[in-house]
C-alpha positions in Angstrom: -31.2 -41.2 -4.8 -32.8 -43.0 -7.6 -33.5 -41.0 -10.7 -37.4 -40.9 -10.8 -37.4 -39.5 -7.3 -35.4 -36.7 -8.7 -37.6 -36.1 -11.4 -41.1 -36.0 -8.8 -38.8 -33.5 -6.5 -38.1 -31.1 -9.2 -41.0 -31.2 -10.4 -42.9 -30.5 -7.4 -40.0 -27.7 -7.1 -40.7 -26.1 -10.3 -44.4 -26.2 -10.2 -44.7 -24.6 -6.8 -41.9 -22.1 -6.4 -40.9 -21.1 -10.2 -42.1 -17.5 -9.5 -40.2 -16.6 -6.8 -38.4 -13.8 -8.1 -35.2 -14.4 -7.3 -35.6 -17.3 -9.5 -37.4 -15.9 -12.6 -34.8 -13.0 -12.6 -31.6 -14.9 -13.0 -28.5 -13.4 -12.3 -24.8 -14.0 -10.1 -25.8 -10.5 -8.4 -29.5 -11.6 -7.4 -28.6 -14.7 -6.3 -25.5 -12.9 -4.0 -28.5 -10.6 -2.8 -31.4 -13.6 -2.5 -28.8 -15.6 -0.5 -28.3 -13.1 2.1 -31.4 -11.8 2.3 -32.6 -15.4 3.2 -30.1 -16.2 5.8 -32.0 -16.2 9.2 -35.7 -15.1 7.3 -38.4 -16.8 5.8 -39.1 -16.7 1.9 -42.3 -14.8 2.9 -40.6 -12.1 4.3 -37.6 -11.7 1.9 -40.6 -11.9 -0.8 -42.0 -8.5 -0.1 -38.3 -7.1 0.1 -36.3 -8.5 -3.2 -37.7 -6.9 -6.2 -37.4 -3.2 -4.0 -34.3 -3.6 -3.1 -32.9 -4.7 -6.5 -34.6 -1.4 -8.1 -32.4 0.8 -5.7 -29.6 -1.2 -6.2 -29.4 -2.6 -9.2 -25.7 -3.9 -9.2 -23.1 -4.2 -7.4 -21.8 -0.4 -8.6 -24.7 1.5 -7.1 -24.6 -0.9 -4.2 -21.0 0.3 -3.6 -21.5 4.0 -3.8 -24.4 3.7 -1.3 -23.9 4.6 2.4 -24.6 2.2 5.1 -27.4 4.2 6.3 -29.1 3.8 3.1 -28.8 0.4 2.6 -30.2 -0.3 6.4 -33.1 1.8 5.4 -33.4 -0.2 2.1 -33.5 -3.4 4.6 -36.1 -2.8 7.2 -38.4 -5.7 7.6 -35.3 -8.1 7.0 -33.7 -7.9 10.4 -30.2 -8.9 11.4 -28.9 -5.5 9.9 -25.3 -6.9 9.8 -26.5 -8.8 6.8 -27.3 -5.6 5.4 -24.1 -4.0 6.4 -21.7 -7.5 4.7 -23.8 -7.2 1.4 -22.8 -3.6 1.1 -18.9 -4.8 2.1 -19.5 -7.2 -0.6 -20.5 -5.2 -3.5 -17.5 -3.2 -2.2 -14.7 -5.7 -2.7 -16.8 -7.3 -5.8 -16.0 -3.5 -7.4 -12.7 -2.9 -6.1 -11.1 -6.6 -6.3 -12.8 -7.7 -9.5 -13.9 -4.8 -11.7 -17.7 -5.1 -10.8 -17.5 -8.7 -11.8 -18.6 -11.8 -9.1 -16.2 -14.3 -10.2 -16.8 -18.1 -9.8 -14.0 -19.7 -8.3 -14.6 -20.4 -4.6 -11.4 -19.4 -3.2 -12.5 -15.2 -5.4 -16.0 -15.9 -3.8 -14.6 -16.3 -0.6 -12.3 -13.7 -0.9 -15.2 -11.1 -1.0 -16.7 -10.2 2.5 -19.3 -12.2 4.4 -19.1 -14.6 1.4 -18.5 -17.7 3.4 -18.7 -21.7 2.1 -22.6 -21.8 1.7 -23.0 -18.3 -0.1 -19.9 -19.1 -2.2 -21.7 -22.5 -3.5 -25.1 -20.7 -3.9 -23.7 -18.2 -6.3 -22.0 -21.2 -8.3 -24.4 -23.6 -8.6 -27.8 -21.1 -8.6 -26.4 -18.3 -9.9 -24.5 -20.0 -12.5 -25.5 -23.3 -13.2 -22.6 -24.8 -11.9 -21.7 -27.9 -10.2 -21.7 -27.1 -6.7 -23.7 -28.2 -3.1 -24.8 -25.2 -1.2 -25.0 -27.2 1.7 -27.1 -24.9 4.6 -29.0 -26.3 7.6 -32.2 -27.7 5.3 -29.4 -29.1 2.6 -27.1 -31.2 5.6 -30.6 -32.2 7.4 -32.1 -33.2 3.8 -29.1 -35.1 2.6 -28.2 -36.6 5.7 -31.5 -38.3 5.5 -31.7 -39.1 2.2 -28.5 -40.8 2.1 -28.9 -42.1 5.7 -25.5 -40.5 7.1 -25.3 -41.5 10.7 -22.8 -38.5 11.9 -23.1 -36.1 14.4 -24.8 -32.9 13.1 -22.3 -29.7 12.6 -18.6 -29.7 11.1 -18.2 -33.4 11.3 -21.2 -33.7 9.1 -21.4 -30.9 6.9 -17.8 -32.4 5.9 -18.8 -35.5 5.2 -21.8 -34.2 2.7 -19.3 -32.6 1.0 -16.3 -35.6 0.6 -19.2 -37.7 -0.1 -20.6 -35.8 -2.8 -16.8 -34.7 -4.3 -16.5 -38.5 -4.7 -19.4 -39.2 -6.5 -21.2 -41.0 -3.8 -24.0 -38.3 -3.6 -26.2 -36.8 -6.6 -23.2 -38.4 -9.0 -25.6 -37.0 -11.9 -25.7 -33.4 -11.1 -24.4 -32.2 -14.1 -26.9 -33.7 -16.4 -29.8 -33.2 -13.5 -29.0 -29.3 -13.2 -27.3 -27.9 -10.4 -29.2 -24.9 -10.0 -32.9 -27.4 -10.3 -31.8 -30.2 -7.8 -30.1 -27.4 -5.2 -33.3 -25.3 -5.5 -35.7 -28.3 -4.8 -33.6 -30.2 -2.1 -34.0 -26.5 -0.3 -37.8 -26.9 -1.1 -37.9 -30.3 0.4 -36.0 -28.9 3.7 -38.0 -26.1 4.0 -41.4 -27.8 3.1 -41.3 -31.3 3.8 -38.2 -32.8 5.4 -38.4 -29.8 8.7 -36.0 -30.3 11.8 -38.9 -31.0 13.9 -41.7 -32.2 11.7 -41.0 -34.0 9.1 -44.0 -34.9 6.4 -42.7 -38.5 5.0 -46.2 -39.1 2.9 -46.5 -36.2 1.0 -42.7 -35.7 0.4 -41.6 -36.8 -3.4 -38.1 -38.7 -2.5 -39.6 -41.1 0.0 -38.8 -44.0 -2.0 -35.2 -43.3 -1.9 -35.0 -41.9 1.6 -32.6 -44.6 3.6 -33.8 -42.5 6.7 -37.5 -43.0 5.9 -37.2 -47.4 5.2 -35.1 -47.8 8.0 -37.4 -45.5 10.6 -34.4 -43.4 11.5 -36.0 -40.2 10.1 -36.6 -38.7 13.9 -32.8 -39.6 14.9 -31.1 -38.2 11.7 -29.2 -35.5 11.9 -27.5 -36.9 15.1 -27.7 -34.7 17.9 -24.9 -34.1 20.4 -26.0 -35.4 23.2 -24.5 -32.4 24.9 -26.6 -29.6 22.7 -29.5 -32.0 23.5 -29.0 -31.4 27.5 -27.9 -27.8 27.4 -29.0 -25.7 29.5 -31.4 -22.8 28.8 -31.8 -20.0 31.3 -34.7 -18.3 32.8 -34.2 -14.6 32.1 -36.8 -11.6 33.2 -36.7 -8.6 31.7 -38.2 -4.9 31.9 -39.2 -3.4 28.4 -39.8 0.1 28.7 -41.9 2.1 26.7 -41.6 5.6 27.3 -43.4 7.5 24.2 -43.7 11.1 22.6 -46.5 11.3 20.2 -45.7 9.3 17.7 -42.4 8.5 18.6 -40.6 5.9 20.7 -37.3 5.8 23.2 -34.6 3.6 21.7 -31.2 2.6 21.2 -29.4 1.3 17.8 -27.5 -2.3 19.2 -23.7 -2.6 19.3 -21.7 -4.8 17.3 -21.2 -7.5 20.2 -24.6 -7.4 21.2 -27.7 -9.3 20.0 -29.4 -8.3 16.7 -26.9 -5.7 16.1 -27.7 -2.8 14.1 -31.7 -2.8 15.1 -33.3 -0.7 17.8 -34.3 -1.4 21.1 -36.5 0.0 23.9 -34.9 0.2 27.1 -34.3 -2.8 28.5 -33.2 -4.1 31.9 -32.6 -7.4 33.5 -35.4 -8.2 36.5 -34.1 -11.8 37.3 -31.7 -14.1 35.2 -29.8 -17.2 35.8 -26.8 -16.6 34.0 -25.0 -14.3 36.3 -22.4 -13.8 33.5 -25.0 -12.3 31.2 -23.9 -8.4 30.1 -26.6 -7.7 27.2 -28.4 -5.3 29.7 -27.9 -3.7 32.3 -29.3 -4.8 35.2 -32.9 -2.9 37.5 -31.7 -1.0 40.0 -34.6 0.1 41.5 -37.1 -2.1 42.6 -40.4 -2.1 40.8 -43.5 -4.6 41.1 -44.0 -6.6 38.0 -46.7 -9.2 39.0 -49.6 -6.6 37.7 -48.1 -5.6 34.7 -48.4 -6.8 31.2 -46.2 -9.7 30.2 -45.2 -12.0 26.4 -42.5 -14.6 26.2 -39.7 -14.7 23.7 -36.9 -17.1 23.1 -32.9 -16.2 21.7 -30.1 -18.3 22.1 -30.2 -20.4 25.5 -32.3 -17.7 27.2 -36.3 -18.0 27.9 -37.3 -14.7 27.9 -40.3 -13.3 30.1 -41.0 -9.5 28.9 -42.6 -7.2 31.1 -43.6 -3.9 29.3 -44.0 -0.4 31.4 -45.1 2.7 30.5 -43.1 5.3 31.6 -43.0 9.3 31.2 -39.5 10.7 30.3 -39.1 11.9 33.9 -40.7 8.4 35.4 -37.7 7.0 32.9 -34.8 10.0 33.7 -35.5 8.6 37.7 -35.6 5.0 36.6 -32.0 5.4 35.8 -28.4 7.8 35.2 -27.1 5.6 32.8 -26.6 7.1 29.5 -26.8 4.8 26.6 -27.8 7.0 23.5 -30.9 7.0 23.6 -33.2 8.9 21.3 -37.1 8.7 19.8 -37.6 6.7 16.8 -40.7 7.0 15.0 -42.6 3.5 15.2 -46.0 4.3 12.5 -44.2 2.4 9.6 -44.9 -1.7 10.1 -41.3 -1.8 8.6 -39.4 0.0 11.1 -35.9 -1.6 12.4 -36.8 -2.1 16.0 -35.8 -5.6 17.2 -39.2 -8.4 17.4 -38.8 -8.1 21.2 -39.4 -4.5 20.8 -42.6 -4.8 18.3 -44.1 -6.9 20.4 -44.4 -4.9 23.5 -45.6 -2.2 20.9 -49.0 -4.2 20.9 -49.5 -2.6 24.6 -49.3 0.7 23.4 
């Protein structure tokens, strides 16, 4: 990448996302809690969340004494509470395996739990300024581009980003660029400019160095397995129940091996699905007519969800089923409550 491209891209960077506050409040600690924070949310979400969270827990101590109850409260909004529940494990080992102090050698990082390859990088090269790739989704699509690397998208190529930039062959200049400016702004570009599906070519600042752009390869880099590319997604139906006392809501918290784990859920049974094998809920065993009632989509993993919400009283619901699965009413009046999306959503027919 030539170095006046560089220059426009951090610019544009600097300019437009300087006062995010996990960049104008630099520290190893803030960047460990940005990092996670961001994994599977967007920057508009984690933007109302940061600063709040870093007043109740300032450091990794106070994060460490902390309960996991507390922390899951301090992280509604977020979603994906097993995020929540790793950072705490983090602060933990950080405290007891390093005195309270994040160390910078990857193997320490990676010591500490749910600090995996990406996180690890992060804290080294935008928490401390140091030469590192924190190579996510955005950074392998980005770079892959950039640098025009024809290889299949996943392990193989996430491993060739990295031997190609350990020998020199990508960003060669980092040290003198800044590690912390150029990772920051390549995550701009991905997020911004340079998307999976859409990706803006005239408005994006590294055009002119972009092998994917000159040689029209920008819609075919990544490469896709062609496998991923055919797999199969299921049709899945499912009954949301809302059975409701005042101002209060029937849920259950998620298991470990289920989906978003740690959030709440209304009860939920399976109508109709494909996948025969599929054990997230359990399935209707009484037969109820769905064609009048009120219906939204939603999407995880290979499934295509159809939603159809109920209102049931806690008798209607007692009849419905015998299966105990520890239930209990959770109030739903605060916007930031921990129920799983599928869950808000049917909220909207309350």
């Amino acid at each position: 990448m030539k170095q006046d491209s560089i220059k426009k891209l951090i610019t544009w960077s600097e300019g437009t996302y300087s006062d995010l506050p996990w960049r104008k409040k630099r520290s190893l600690y803030g960047t460990l809690v940005s990092e996670i924070m961001l994994q599977q949310t967007t920057v508009s979400t984690v933007l109302s969340h940061f600063d709040r969270f870093l007043k109740q827990f300032p450091n990794t101590k106070e994060l460490a004494k902390s309960t996991e109850e507390e922390v899951c409260i301090a992280w509604k909004g977020l979603g994906y509470y097993r995020r929540a529940r790793n950072l705490r494990k983090a602060a933990i080992d950080i405290e007891e395996l390093y005195k309270g102090k994040i160390p910078l050698e990857l193997d320490k990082l990676k010591a500490i739990s749910g600090v995996g390859d990406y996180t690890a990088n992060a804290i080294r090269a935008i928490g401390a300024d140091e030469v590192s790739l924190a190579i996510d989704a955005n950074l392998e699509r980005v770079l892959a581009r950039i640098y025009g690397i024809e290889v299949e998208k996943g392990p193989k190529l996430l491993k060739a980003i990295a031997q190609k930039f350990n020998d020199g062959m990508i960003l060669p200049n980092m040290e003198k660029i800044g590690p912390r400016k150029i990772n920051e702004a390549l995550m701009d570009l991905g997020r911004i400019y340079c998307q999976a599906r859409k990706a803006n070519c005239t408005l994006c600042p590294v055009s002119a160095s972009c092998v994917s752009f000159k040689e029209n390869k920008v819609d075919t880099i990544p490469v896709m397995n062609e496998e991923k590319k055919k797999e199969k997604f299921f049709e899945l139906k499912l009954l949301r129940v809302i059975v409701q006392k005042r101002d209060k809501v029937l849920g259950y918290v998620k298991s470990e091996k289920e989906w978003l784990s740690g959030q709440v859920e209304i009860p939920t049974f399976i109508i109709e699905s494909e996948d025969v094998s599929l054990k997230q809920y359990p399935k209707l065993s009484k037969k109820i007519d769905v064609d009048n009632l009120k219906k939204y989509k939603t999407s995880i993993t290979k499934y295509k969800i159809s939603n159809y919400v109920i209102h049931l009283s806690e008798n209607e619901f007692t009849a419905l089923t015998k299966k105990e699965k520890g239930f209990s009413f959770y109030p739903i009046e605060n916007k930031e409550s921990n129920f799983t999306t599928a869950s808000h959503k049917a909220f909207k027919f309350l």
